[in-house]
MMTF fields as JSON, N, C-alpha, C and O atoms, coordinates in Angstrom:
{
  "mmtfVersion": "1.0.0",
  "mmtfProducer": "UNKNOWN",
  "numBonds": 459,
  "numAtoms": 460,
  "numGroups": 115,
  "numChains": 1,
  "numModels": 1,
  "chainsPerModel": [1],
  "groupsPerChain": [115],
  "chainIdList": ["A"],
  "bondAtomList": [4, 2, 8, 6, 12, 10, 16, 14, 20, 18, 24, 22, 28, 26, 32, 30, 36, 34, 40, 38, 44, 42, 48, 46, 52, 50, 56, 54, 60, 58, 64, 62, 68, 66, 72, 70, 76, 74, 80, 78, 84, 82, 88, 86, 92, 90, 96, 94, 100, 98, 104, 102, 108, 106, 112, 110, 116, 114, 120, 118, 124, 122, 128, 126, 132, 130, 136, 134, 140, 138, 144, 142, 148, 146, 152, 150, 156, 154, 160, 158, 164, 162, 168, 166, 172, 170, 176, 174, 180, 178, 184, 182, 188, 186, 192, 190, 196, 194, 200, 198, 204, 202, 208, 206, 212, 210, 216, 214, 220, 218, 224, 222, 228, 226, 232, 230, 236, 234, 240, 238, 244, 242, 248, 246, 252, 250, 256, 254, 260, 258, 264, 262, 268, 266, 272, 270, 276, 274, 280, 278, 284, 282, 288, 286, 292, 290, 296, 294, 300, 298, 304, 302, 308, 306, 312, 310, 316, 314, 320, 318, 324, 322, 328, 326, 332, 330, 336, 334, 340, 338, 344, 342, 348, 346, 352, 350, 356, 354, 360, 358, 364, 362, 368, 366, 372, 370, 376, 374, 380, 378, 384, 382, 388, 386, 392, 390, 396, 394, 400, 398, 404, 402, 408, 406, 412, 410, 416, 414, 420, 418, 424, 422, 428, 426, 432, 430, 436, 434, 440, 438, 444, 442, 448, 446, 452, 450, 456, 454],
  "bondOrderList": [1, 1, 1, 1, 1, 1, 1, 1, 1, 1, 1, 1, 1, 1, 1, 1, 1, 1, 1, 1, 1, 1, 1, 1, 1, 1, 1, 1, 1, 1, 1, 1, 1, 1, 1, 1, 1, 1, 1, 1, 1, 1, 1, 1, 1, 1, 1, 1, 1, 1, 1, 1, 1, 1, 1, 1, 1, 1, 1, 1, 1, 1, 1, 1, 1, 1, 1, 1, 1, 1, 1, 1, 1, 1, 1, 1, 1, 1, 1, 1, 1, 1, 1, 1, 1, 1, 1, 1, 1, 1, 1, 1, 1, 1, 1, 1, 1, 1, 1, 1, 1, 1, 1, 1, 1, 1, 1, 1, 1, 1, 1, 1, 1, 1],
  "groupList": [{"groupName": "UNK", "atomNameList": ["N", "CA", "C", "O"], "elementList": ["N", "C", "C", "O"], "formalChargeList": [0, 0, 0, 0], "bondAtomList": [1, 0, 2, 1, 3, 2], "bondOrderList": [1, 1, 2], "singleLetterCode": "X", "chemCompType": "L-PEPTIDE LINKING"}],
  "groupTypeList": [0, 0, 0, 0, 0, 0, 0, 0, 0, 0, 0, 0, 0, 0, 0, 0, 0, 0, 0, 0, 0, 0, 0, 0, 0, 0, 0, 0, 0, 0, 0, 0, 0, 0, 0, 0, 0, 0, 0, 0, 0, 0, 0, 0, 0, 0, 0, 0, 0, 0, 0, 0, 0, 0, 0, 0, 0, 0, 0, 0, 0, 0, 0, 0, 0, 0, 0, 0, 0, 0, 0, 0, 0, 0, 0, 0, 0, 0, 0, 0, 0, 0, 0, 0, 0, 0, 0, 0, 0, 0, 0, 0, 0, 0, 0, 0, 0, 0, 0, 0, 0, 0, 0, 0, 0, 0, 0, 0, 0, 0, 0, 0, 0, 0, 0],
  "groupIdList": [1, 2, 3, 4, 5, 6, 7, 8, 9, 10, 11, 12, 13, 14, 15, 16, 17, 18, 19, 20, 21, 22, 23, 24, 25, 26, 27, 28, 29, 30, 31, 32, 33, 34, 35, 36, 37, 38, 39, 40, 41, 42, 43, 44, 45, 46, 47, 48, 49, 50, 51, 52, 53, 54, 55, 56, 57, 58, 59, 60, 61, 62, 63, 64, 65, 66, 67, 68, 69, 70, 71, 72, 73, 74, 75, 76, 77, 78, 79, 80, 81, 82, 83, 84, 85, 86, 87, 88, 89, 90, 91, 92, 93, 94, 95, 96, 97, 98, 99, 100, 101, 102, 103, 104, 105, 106, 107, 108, 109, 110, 111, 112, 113, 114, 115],
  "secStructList": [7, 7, 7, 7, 7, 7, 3, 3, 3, 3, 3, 1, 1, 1, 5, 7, 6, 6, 6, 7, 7, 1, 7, 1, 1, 1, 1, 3, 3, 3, 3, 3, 7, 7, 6, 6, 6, 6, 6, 1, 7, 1, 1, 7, 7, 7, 1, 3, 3, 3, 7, 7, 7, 7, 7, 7, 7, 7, 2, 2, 2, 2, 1, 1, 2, 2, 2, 2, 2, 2, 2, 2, 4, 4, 4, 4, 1, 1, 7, 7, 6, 6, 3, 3, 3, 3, 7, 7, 6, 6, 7, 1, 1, 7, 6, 6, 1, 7, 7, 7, 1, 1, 3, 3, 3, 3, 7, 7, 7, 1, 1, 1, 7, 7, 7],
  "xCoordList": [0.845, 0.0, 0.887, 1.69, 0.719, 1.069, 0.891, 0.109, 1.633, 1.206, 1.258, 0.671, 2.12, 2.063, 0.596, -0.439, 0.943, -0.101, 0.198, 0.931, -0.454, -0.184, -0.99, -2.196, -0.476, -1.458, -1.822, -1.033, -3.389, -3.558, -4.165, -4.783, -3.83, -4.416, -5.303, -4.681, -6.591, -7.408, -8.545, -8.799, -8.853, -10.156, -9.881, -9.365, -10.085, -10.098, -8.887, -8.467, -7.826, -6.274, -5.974, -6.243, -5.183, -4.448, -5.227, -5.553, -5.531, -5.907, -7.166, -7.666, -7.847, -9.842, -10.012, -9.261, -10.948, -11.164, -11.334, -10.667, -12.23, -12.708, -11.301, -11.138, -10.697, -9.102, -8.689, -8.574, -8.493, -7.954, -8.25, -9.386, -7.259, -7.69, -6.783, -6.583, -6.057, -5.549, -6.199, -7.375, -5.768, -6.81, -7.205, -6.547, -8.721, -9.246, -9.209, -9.548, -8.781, -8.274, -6.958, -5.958, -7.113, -5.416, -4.659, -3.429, -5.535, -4.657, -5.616, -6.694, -5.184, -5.493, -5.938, -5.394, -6.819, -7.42, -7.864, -8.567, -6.965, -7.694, -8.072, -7.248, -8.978, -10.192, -10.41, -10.97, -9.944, -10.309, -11.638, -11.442, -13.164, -14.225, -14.917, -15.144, -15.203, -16.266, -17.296, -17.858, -17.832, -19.88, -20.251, -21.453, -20.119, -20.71, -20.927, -21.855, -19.055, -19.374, -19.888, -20.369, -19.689, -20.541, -21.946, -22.356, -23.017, -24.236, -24.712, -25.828, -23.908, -24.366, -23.933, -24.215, -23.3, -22.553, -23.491, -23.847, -23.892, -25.327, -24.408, -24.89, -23.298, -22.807, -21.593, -21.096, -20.98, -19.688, -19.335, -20.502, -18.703, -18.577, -17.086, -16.494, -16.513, -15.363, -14.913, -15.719, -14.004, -13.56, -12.763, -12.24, -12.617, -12.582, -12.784, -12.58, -13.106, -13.594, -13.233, -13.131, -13.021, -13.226, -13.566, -13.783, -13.688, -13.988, -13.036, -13.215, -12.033, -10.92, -11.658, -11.889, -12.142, -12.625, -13.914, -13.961, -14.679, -15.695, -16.049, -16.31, -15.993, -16.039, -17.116, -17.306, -18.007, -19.117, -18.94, -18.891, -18.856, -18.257, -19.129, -19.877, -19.38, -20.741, -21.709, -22.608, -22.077, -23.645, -24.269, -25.247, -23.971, -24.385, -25.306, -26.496, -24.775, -25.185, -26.152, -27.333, -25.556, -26.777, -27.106, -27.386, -27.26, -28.237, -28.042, -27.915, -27.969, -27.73, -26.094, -25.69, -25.474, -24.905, -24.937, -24.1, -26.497, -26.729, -26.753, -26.477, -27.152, -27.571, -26.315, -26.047, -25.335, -23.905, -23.493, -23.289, -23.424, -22.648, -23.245, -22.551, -24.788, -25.501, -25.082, -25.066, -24.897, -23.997, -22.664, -22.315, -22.015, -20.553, -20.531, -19.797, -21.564, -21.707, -22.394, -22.688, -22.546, -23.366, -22.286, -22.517, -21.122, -19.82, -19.433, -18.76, -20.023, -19.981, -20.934, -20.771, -22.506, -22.894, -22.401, -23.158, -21.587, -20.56, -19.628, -18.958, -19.469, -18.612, -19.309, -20.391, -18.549, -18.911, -18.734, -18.289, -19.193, -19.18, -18.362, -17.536, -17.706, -16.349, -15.063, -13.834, -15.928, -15.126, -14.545, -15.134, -13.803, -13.008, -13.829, -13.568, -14.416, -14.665, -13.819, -13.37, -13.514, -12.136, -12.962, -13.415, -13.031, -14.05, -13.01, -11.828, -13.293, -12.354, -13.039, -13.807, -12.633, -13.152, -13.371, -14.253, -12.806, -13.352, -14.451, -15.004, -15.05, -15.835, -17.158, -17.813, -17.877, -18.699, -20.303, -21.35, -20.283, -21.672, -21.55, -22.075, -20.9, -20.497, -21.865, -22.494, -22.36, -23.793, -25.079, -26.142, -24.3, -25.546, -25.277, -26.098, -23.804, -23.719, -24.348, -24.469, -24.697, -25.845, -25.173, -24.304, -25.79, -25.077, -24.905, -25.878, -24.005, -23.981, -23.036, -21.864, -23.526, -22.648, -21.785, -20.952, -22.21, -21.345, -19.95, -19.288, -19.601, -18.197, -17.372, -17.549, -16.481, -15.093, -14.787, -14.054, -15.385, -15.211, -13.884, -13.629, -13.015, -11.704, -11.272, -10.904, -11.262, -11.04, -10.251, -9.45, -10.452, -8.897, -8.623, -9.617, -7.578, -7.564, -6.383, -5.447, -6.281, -4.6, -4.719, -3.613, -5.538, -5.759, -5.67, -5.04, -6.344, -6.624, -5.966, -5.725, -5.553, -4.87, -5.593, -6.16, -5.662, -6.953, -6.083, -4.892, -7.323, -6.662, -7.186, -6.745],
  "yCoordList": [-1.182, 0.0, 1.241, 1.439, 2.178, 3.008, 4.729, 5.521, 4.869, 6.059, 7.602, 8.553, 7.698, 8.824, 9.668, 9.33, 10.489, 11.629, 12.947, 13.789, 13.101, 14.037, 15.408, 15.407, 16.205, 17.785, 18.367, 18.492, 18.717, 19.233, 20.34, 20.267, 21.792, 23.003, 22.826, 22.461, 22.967, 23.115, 24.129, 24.49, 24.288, 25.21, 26.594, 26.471, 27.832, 28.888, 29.056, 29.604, 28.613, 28.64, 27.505, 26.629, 27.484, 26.131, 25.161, 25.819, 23.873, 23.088, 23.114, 23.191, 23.069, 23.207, 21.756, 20.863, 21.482, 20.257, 19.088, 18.054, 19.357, 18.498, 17.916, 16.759, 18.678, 17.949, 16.835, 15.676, 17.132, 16.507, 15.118, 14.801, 14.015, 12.352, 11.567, 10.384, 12.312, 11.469, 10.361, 10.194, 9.639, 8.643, 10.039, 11.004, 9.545, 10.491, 10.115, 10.871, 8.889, 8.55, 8.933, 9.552, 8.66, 8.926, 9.912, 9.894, 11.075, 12.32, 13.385, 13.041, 14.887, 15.789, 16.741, 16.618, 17.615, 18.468, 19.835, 19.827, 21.138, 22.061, 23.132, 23.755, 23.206, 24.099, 25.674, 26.295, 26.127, 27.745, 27.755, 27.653, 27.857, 27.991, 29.253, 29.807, 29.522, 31.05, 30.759, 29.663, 32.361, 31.65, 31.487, 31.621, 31.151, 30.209, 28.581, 27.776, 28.576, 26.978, 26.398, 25.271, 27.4, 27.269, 26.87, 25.973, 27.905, 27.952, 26.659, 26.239, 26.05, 24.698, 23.573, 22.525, 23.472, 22.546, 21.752, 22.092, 20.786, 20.014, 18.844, 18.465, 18.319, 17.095, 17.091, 16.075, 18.364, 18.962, 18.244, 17.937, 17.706, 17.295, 17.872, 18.234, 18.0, 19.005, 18.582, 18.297, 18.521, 18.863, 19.79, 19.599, 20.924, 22.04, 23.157, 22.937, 23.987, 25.309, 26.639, 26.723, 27.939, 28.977, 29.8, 29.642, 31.252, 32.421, 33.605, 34.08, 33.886, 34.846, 36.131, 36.732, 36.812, 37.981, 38.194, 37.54, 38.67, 39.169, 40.682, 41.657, 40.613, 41.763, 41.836, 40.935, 43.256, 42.752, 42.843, 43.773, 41.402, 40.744, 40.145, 39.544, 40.066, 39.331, 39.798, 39.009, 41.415, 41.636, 41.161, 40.436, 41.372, 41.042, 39.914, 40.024, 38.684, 37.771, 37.6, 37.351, 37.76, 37.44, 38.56, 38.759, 39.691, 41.118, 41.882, 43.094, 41.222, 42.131, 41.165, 40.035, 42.361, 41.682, 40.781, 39.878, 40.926, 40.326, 38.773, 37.695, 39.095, 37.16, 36.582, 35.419, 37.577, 37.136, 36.574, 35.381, 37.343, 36.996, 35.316, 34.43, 35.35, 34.496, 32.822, 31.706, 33.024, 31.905, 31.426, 30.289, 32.745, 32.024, 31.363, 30.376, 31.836, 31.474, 30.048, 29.514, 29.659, 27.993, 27.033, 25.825, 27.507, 26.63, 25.808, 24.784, 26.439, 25.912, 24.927, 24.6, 24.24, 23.567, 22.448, 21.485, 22.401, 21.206, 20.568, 19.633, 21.047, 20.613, 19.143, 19.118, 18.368, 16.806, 17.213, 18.28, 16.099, 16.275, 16.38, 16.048, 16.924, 16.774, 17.837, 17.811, 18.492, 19.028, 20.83, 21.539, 21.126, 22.637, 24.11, 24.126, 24.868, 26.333, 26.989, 26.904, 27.937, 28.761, 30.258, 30.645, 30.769, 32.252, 33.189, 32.848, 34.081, 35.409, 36.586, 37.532, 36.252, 37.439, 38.499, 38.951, 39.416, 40.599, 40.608, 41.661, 39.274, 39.358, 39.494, 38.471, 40.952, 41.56, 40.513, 40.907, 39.072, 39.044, 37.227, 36.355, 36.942, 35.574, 35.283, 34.461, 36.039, 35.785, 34.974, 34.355, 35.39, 34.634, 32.882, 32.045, 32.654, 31.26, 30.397, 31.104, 29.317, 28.807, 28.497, 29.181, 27.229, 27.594, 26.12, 25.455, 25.406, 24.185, 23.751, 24.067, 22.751, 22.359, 21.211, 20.705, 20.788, 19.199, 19.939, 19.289, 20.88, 21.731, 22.534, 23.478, 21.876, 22.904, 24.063, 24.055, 25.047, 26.222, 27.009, 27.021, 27.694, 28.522, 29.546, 29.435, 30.253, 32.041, 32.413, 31.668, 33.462, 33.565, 34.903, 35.63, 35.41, 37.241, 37.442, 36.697, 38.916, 39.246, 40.559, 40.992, 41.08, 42.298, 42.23, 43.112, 41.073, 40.723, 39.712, 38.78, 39.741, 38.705, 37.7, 38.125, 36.234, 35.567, 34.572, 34.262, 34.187, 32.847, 31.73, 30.838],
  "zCoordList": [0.0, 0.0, 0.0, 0.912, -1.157, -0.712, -0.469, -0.995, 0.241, 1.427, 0.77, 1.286, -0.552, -1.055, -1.543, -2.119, -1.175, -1.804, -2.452, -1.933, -3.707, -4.394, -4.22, -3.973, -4.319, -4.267, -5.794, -6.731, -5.765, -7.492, -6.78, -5.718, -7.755, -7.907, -9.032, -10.029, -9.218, -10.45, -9.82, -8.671, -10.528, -11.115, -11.775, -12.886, -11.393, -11.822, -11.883, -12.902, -10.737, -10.935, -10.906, -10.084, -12.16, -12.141, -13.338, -14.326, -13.387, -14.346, -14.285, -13.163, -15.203, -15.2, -14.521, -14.914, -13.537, -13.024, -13.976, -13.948, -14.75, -15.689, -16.62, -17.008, -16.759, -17.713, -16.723, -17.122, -15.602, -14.691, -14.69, -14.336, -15.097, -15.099, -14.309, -14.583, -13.068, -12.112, -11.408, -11.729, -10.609, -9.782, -8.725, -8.336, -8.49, -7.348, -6.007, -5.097, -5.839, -4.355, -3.503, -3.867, -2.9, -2.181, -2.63, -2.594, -3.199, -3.41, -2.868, -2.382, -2.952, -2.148, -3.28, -4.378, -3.107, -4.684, -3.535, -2.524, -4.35, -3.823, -4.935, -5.605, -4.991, -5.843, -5.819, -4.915, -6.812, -6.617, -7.34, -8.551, -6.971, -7.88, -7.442, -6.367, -8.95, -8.736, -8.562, -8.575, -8.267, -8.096, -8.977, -8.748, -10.499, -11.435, -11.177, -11.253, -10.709, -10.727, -8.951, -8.83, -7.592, -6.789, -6.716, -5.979, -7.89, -8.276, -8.68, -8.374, -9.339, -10.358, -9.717, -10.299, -8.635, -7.79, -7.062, -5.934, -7.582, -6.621, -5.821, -4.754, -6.183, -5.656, -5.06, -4.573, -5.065, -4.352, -3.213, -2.97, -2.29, -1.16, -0.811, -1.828, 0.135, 0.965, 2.186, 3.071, 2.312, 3.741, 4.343, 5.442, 3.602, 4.191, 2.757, 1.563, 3.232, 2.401, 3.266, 4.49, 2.012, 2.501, 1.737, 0.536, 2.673, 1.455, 2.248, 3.369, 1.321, 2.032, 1.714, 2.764, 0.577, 0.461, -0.179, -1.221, -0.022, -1.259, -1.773, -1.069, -3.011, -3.81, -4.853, -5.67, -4.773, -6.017, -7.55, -8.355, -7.631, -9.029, -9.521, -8.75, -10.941, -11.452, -11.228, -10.938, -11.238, -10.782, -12.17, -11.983, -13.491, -14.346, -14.058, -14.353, -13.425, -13.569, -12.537, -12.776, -11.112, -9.718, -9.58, -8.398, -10.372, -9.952, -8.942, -9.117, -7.472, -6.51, -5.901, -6.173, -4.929, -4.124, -3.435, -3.414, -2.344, -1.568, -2.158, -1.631, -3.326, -4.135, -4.363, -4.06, -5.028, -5.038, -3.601, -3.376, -2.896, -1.432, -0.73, -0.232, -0.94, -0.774, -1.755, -1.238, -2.687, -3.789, -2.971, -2.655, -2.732, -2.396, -1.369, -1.321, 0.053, 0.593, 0.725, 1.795, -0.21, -0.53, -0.546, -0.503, -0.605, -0.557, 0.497, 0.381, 1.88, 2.711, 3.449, 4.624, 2.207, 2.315, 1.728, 1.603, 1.448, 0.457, 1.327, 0.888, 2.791, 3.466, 4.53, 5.116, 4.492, 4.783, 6.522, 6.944, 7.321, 8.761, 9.053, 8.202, 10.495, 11.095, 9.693, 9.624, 8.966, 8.308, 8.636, 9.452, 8.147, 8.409, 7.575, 6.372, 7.879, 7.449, 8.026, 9.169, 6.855, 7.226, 7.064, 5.987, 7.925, 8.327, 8.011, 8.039, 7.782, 7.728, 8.911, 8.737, 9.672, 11.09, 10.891, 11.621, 9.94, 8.693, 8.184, 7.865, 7.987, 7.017, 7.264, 7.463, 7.299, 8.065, 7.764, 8.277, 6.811, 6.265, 6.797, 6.105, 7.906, 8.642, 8.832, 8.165, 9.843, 10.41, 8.919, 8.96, 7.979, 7.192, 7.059, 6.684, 7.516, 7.117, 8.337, 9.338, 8.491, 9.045, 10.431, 10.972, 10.948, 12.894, 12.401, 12.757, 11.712, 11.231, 11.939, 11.735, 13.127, 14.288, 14.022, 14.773, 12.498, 11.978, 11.434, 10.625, 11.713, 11.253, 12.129, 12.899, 11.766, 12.97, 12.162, 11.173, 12.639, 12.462, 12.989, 14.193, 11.996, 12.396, 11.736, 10.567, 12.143, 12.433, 11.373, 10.809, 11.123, 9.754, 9.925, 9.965, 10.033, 9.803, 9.469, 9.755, 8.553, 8.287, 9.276, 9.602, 9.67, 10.698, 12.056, 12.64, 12.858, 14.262, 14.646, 13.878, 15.957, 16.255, 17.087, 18.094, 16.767, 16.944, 17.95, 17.976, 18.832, 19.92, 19.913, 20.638]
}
């Protein structure tokens, strides 16, 4: 058996997921996705996620902010039990993500110093 594991960057940076034809076991995949491919994401599963900043990008598409902010924030229904959300303590719109107690929740800041 063996113990190696590989690291892949895909999505928005790095290789488009879909190219990607490694074995999907026993390796490690971390995902940069926008709220396009958030939106359409019905089968996503995670064990850890975050959202370092948000900026209003795509109104074209979700109309208001609030709907934008609300999308990205869906990322963190993708996260499996016992799994990691990475919060940004800045990030004044936390309170909308749910009180989802199946997740270890942890702090993130480049401003505050967190304990």
């Amino acid at each position: 058996m063996n113990s190696k594991k590989n690291a892949y960057l895909l999505g928005n940076y790095g290789k488009p997921v879909l190219s990607h034809n490694q074995h999907l076991e026993n390796n490690f995949y971390i995902l940069e996705l926008s709220s396009y491919q958030i939106e359409y994401s019905k089968f996503l599963k995670t064990h850890a996620c975050a959202i370092l900043n948000i900026t209003p990008d795509h109104l074209e598409r979700h109309k208001t902010f609030s709907n934008y902010i609300n999308i990205k924030l869906k990322i963190f229904n993708s996260l499996l039990p016992k799994s990691f959300g990475f919060l940004n303590k800045n990030f004044q719109y936390l309170s909308r993500i749910g009180k989802n107690s199946n997740i270890i929740k942890v702090s993130i800041s480049k401003i505050y110093l967190l304990k």
